[in-house]
C-alpha positions as CSV (number, residue, x, y, z in Angstrom):
1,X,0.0,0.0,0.0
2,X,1.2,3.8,-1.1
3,X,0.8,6.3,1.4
4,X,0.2,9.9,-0.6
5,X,0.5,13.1,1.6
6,X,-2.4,15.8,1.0
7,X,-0.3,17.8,-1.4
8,X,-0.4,14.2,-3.7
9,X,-4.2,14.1,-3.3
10,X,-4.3,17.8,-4.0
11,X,-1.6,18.0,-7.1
12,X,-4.2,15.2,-8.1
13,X,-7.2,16.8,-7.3
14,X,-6.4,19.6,-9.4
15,X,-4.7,17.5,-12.3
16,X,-1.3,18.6,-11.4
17,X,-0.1,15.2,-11.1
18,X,2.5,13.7,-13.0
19,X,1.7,10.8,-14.9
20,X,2.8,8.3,-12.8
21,X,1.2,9.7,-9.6
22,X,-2.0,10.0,-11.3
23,X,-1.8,6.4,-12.0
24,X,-0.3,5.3,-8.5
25,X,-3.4,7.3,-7.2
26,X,-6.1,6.3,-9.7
27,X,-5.0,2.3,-8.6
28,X,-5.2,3.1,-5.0
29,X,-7.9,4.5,-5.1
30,X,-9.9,1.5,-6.7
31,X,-8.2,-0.7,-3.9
32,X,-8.1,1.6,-1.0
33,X,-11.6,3.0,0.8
34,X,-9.4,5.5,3.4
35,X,-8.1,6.4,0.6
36,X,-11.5,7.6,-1.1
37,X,-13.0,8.5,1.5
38,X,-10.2,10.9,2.0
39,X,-10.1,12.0,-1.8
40,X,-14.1,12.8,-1.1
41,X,-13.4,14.8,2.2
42,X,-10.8,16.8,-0.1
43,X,-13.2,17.6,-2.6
44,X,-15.4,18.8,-0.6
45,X,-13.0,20.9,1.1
46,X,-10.9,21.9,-2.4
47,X,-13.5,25.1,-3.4
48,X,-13.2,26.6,0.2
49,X,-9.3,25.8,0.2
50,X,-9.4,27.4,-2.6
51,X,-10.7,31.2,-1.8
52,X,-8.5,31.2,1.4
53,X,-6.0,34.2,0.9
54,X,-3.0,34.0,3.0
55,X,-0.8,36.8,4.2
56,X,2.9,37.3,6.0
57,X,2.3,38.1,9.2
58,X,3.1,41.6,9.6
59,X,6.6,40.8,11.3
60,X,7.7,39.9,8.0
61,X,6.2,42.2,5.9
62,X,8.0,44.6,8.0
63,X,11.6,42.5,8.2
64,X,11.9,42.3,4.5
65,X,11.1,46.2,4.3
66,X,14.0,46.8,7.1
67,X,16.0,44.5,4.7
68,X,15.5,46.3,1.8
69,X,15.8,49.8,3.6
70,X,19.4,48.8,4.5
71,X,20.4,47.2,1.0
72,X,19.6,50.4,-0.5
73,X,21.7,52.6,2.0
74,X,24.1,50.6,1.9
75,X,24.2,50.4,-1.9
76,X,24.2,54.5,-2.4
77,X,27.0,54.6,0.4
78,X,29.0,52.6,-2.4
């Protein structure tokens, strides 16, 4: 038995798969009823995974602004 992590199921889900993962999956998946049952609870879920939007946190936002602040200084000091 294969075990496939969520991003397999997803990359498959959203025909992103290679070849031979899309084949691995599509024989599990006639053998395996987690497996489907899983694949189901993933579609269900894939339109609200979907529309999630994900930002930094704004510790990062503001670290990579810092970081750019100093490259720049640093670069006309040159």
């Amino acid at each position: 038995m294969t075990l496939f992590t969520p991003e397999d199921l997803l990359l498959y889900l959203h025909k992103e798969s290679s070849p031979e993962l899309t084949a691995a999956i599509e024989a599990a998946l006639n053998e395996d009823w987690a497996l489907r049952e899983e694949m189901q609870a993933l579609q269900t879920l894939a339109p609200q995974l979907d529309k999630l939007i994900v930002s930094p946190r704004m510790e990062v936002v503001l670290n990579v602004m810092d970081y750019a602040r100093e490259t720049a200084v640093a670069a006309s000091h040159q």
